[in-house]
C-alpha positions as CSV (number, residue, x, y, z in Angstrom):
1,X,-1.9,-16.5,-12.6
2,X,-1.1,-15.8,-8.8
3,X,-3.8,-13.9,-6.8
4,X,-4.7,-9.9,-7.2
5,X,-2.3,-8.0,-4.2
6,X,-4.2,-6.3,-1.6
7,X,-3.7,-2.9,-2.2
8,X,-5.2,-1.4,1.1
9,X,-3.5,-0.3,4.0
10,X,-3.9,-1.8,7.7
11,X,-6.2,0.6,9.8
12,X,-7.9,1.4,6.3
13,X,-12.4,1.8,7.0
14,X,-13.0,-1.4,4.6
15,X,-10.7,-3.9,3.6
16,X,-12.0,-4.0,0.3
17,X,-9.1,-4.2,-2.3
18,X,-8.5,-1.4,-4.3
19,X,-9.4,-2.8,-7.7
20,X,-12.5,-3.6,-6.5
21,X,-14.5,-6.0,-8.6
22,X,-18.4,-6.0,-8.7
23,X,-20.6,-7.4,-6.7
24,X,-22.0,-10.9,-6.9
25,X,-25.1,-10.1,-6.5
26,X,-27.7,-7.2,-5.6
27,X,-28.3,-8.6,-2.1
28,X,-24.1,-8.5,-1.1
29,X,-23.9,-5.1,-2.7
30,X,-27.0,-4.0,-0.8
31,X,-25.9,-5.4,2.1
32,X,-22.3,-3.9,1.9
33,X,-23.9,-0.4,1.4
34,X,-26.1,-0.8,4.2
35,X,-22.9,-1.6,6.3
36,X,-20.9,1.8,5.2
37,X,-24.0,4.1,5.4
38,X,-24.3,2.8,9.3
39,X,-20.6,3.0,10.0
40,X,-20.7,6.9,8.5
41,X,-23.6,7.0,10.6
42,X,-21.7,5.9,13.6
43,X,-19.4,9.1,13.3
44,X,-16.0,9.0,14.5
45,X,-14.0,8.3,11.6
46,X,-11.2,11.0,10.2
47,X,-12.1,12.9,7.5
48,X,-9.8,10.2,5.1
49,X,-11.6,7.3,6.4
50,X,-15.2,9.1,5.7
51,X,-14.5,10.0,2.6
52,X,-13.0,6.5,1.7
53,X,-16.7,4.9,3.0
54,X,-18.2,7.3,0.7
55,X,-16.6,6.7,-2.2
56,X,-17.3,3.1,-2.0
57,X,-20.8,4.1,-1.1
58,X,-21.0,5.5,-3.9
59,X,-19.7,2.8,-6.1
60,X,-22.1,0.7,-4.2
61,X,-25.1,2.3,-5.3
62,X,-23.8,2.5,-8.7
63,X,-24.2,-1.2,-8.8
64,X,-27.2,-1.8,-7.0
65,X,-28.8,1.1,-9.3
66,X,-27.4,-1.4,-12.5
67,X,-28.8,-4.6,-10.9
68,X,-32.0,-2.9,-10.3
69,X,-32.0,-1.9,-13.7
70,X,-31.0,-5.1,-15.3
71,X,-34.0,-6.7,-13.4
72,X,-36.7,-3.9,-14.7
73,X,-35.3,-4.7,-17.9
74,X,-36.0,-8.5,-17.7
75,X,-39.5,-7.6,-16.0
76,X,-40.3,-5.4,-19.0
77,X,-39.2,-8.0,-21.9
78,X,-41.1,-10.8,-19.8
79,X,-44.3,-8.5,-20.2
80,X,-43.8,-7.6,-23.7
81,X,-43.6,-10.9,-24.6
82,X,-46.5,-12.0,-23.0
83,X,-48.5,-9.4,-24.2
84,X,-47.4,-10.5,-27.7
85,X,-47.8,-14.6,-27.2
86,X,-51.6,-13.0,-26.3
87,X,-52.1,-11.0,-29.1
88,X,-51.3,-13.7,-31.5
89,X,-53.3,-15.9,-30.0
């Protein structure tokens, strides 16, 4: 199967693709979202560009929020099961 085209324009605030796949991790999503809140910190982008950076932002946190979940999740069942090995001890 040949590679996914980049969809995104030259000149475009972040050369993500536009069929953007999920993060590999917490930390890279994180990270990436840390990256477009300082460059819409920065100021100086058209009003395009912004609201490109903050619709990935968005996405961004979307994920993070998921991973974050995900992990309270696992935290909870570890717990649960420990309080139940205990129990029935």
């Amino acid at each position: 199967m040949p590679p996914a085209a980049d969809t995104t324009k030259a000149g475009d605030p972040d050369p993500t693709p536009a069929t953007q796949s999920p993060s590999a991790s917490y930390e890279h999503a994180r990270d990436e979202l840390a990256a477009v809140v300082a460059r819409l910190e920065s100021g100086g982008l058209s009003l395009d560009e912004s609201l490109t950076l903050w619709e990935r932002g968005e996405h961004l946190a979307a994920e993070c929020t998921r991973f974050l979940d995900g992990a309270r999740e696992r935290v909870e069942n570890a717990l649960r099961a420990s309080d139940e090995e205990q129990a029935g001890a």
